[in-house]
C-alpha positions in Angstrom: 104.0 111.4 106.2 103.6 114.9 104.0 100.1 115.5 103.3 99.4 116.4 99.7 97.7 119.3 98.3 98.9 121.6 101.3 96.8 119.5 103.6 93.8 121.4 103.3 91.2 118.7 104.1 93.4 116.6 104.2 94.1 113.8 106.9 97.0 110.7 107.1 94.7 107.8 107.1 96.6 104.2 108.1 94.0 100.6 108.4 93.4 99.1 111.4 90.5 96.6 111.6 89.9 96.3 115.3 90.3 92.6 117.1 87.3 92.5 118.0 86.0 92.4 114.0 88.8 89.8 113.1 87.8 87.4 115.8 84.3 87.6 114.7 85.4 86.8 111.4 87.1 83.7 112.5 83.6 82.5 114.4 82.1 82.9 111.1 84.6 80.8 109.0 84.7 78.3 112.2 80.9 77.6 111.5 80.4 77.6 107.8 77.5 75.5 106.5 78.6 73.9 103.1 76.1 73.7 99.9 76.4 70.4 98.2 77.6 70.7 94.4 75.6 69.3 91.7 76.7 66.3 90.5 79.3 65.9 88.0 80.0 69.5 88.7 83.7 68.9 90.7 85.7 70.8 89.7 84.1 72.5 86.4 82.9 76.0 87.9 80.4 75.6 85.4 77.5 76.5 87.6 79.4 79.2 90.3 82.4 78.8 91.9 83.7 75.3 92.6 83.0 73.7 96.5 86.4 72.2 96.4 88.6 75.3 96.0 86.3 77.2 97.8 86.8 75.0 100.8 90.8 75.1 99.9 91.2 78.9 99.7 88.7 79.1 103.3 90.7 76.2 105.3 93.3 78.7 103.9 91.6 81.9 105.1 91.2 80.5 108.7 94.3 78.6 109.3 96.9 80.6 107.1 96.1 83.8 105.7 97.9 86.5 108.3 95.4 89.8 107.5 97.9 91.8 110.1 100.7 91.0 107.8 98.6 92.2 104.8 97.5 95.3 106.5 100.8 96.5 107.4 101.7 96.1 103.5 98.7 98.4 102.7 99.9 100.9 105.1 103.4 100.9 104.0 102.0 103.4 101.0 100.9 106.9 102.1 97.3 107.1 102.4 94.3 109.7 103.3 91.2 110.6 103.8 89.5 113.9 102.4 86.0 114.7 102.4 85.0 115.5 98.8 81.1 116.7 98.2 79.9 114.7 101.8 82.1 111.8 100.7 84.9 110.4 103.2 87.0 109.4 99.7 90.2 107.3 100.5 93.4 107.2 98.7 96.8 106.2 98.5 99.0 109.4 97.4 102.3 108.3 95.7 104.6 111.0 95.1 106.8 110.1 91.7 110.8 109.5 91.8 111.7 111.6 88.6 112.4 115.1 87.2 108.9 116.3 86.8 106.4 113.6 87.6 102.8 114.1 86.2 99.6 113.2 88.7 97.8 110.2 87.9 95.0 109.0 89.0 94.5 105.1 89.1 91.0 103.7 89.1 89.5 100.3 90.1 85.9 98.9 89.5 84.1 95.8 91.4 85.0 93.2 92.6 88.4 95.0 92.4 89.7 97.3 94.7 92.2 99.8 95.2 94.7 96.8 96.4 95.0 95.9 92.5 97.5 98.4 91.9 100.1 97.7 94.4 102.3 96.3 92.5 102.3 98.6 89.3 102.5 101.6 91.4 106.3 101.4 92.0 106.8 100.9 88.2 104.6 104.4 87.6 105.8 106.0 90.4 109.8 105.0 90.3 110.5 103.6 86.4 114.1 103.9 86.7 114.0 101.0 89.5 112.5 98.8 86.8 114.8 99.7 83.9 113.4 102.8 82.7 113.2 106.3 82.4 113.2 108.9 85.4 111.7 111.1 83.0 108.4 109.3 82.7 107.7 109.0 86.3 104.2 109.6 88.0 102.7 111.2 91.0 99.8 108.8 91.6 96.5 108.7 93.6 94.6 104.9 93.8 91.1 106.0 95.5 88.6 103.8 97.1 85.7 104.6 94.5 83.2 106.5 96.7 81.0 103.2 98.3 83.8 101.1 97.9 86.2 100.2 101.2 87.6 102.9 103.4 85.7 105.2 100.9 82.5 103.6 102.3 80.5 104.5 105.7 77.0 103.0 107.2 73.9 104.6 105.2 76.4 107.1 102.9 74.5 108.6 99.9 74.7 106.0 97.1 77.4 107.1 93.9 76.2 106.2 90.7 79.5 106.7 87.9 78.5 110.3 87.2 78.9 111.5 90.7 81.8 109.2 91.3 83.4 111.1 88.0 82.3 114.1 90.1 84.0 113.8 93.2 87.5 112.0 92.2 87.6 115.2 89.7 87.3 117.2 92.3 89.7 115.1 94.7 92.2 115.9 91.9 91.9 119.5 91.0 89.8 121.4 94.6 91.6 119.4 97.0 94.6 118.6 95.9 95.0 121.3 93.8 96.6 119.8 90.5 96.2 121.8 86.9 97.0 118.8 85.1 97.0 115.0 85.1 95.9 111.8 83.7 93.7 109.2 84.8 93.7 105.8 84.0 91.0 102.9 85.0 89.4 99.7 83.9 85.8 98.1 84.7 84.0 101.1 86.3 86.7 102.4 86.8 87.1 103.2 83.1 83.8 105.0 82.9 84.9 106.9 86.4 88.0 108.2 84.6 86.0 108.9 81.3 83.8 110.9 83.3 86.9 113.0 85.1 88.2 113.4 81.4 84.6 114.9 79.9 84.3 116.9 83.1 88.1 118.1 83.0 88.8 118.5 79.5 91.5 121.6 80.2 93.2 119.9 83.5 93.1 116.2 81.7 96.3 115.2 79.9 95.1 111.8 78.4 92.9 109.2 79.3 94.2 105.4 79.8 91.2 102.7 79.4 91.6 99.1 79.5 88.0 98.6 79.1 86.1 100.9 76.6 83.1 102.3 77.6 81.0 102.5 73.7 77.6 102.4 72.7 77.5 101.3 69.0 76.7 97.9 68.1 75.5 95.9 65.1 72.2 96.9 64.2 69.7 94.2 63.2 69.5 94.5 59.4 73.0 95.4 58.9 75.3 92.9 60.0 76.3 92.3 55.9 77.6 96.6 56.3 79.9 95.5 59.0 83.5 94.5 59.5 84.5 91.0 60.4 86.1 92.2 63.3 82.3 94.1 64.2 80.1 91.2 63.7 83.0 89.0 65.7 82.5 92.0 68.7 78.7 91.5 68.3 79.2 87.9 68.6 80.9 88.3 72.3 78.8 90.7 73.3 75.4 88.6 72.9 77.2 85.7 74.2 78.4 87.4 77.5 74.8 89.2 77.9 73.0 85.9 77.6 75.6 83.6 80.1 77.9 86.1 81.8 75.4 88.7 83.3 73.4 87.2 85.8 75.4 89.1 88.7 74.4 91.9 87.0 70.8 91.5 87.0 70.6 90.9 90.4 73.0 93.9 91.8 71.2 96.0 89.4 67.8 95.0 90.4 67.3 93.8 94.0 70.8 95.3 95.7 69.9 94.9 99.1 68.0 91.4 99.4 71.8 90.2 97.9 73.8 92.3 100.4 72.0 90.8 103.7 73.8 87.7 102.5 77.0 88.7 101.3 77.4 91.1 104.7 76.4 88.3 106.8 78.1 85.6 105.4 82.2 85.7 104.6 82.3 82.7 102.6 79.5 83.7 100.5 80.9 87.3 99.8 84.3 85.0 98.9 82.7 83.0 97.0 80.5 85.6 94.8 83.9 87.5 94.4 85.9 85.0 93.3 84.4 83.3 90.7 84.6 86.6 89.1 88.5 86.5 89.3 88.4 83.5 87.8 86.0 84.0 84.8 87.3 87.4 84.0 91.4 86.5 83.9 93.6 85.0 82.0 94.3 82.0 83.4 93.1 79.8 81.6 90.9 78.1 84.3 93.7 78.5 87.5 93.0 80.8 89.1 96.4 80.8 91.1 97.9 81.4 88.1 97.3 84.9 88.1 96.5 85.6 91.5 97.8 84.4 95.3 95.4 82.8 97.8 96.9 86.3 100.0 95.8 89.0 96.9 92.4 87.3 96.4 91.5 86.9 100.4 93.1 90.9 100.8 90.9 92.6 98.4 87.9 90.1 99.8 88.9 91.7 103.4 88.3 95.0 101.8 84.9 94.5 101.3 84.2 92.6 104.5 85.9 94.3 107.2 84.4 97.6 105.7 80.9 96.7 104.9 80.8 97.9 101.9 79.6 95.3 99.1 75.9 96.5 99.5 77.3 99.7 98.4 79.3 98.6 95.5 76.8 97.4 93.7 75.0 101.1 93.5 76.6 101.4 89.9 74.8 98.7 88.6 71.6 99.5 90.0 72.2 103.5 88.6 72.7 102.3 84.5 70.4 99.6 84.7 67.3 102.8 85.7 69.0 105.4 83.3 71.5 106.4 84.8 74.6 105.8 81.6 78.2 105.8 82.7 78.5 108.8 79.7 76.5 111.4 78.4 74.5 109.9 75.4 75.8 111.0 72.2 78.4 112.8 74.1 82.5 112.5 72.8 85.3 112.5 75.7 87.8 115.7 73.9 91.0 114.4 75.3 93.9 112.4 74.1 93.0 108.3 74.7 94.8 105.5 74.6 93.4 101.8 75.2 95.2 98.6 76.2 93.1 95.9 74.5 93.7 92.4 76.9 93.0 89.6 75.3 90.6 88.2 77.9 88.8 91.2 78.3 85.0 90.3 78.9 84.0 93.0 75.9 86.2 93.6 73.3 85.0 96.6 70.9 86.5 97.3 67.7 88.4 100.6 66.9 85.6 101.8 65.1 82.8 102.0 67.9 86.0 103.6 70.3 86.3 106.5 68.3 82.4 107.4 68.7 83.1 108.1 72.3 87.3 108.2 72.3 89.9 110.4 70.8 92.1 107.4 70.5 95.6 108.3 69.9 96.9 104.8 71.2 95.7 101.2 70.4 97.8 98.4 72.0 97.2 95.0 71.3 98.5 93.0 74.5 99.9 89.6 74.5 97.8 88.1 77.4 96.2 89.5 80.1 92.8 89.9 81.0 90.2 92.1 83.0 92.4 92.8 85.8 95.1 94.0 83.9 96.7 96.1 86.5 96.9 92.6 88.9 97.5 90.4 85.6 100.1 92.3 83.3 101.6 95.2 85.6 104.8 95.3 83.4 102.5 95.6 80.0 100.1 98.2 81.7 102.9 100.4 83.4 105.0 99.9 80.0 101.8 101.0 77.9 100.5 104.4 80.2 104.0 105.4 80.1 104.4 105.4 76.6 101.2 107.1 76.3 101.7 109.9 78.4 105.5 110.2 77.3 104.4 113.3 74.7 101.4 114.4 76.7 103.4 115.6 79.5 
């Protein structure tokens, strides 16, 4: 394995969760105590994740899932470790099939994790193997986000967006030493690689979001001054902040009286993370659909075998006490392009983009949701290609 960036700092990093944490893992799901469900509730998810599939995907978990055949997919890309401003950031390091491949850097948020992009890497990485051109190949680097997974050790220094913007820009210029890439990210994710872009305006090609980070809204008072397509944004956005925010609350208010539970307890971690797969897809209510009962219990490992979902909250906990994704008032001065899902949570109009976003690129996608990389990988790979096809 070549280590990137000259392998200063640099160290080959491969996963392998001891036997010993497995096995405990297996008592746990051995001895579950079921909730009941409220009744009439079978089957709904209208209230949390439903008991029935929750039992399904854990009978699943404990009598068919093979995490020693998942982990030796993860390991199969390139991956390392570097220590970036006291962080122990991990990343997978994908060098690009092509004539001149540009860096990227690929960014998840929560409940994601860096797993999301497995399949879209070969289509960034090698497009010719998927029909297309050599010539728009990419170099990419999928990090843990600092807090999150391998990126994540016992009583590490919290990363608000900011800092994680921080230290993935540095990953990217000090340590692996590139003088120009792009980034691209959804969910906090987004915001991560927004921050890279406003720190990184000269080394930043272009900036790929498939969730927009704006502050504008409809102002009380003047919803007759606004477009159809504004009030109709306004509309979504009061409706997701009064049903769809409650995880929010909590992992912004009282982070560690939640992560005693989800630490202890792998069902409850599965079921917290899940229902958020669910909700936030396209799939129309099945989950399957979109996702495999192997994807969904792989990027729940993530979280459990590394401890780390006390730690992946931190972001909500930093905006909700002042602490914005962006500079207020601020504007990211970099090409931007956004893939616009439609079953994105938030879906902002063009207008409030352009407060923040040079937008150069607005695709409307077919289907897809929030996790577009796991959901659409052709449609995402298709649309950061043709982005970055005249930034290069």
């Amino acid at each position: 394995m070549s280590v990137p960036g000259g392998g200063s700092g640099v160290r080959p990093f491969r996963v392998a969760v001891g036997d010993d944490v497995l096995g405990d893992l297996a008592a746990r799901l051995e001895r579950v105590r079921w909730p009941d469900e409220i009744p009439g509730a079978e089957g709904t998810w209208e209230y949390g994740t439903d008991l029935g599939y929750l039992q399904e995907l854990v009978a699943y978990w404990r009598d068919g899932y093979d995490w020693r055949a998942q982990e030796k997919a993860i390991n199969e890309f390139p991956q390392f470790r570097a220590e970036v401003d006291g962080i122990d950031v991990h990343f997978l390091h994908v060098e690009g099939q092509g004539p001149a491949p540009l860096p990227l850097l690929l960014s998840h948020g929560w409940p994601g994790s860096f797993w999301e992009f497995h399949r879209i890497i070969p289509m960034l990485t090698d497009p010719a193997r998927f029909g297309g051109d050599p010539s728009d190949a990419f170099t990419v680097v999928v990090p843990s986000l600092p807090g999150y997974g391998f990126s994540f050790r016992p009583g590490q220094e919290r990363c608000n967006v900011e800092r994680m913007g921080a230290i993935l820009g540095e990953l990217m210029t000090g340590v692996l030493g590139y003088d120009r890439f792009g980034v691209q990210g959804g969910d906090w994710g987004a915001g991560v690689v927004s921050q890279v872009a406003y720190r990184h305006p000269a080394e930043v090609a272009g900036l790929h979001v498939n969730l927009l980070f704006t502050r504008p809204g409809v102002k009380p008072g003047q919803e007759t001054e606004a477009s159809d397509e504004e009030r109709q944004a306004q509309a979504d956005i009061d409706r997701w902040f009064k049903d769809g925010v409650g995880y929010q609350w909590i992992q912004g208010t009282r982070p560690q009286t939640l992560a005693y539970a989800l630490t202890d307890s792998p069902v409850g971690l599965a079921g917290w993370i899940i229902e958020k797969f669910r909700a936030w897809s396209d799939c129309d209510g099945d989950i399957e659909s979109r996702f495999t009962k192997d994807f969904l219990l792989t990027n729940v490992m993530l979280y459990w075998v590394t401890g780390a979902i006390g730690s992946s909250f931190w972001p909500y906990y930093a905006v909700r006490h002042g602490q914005p994704a962006l500079p207020p008032g601020e504007r990211i001065p970099v090409p931007a392009a956004h893939a616009r899902f439609p079953k994105e949570m938030i879906r902002a109009p063009r207008e409030w983009a352009e407060t923040v976003y040079d937008i150069r690129r607005w695709t409307v996608m077919e289907s897809g949701g929030h996790f577009a990389a796991a959901e659409e990988p052709e449609a995402l790979a298709e649309d950061v290609r043709a982005f970055f096809r005249h930034l290069r």
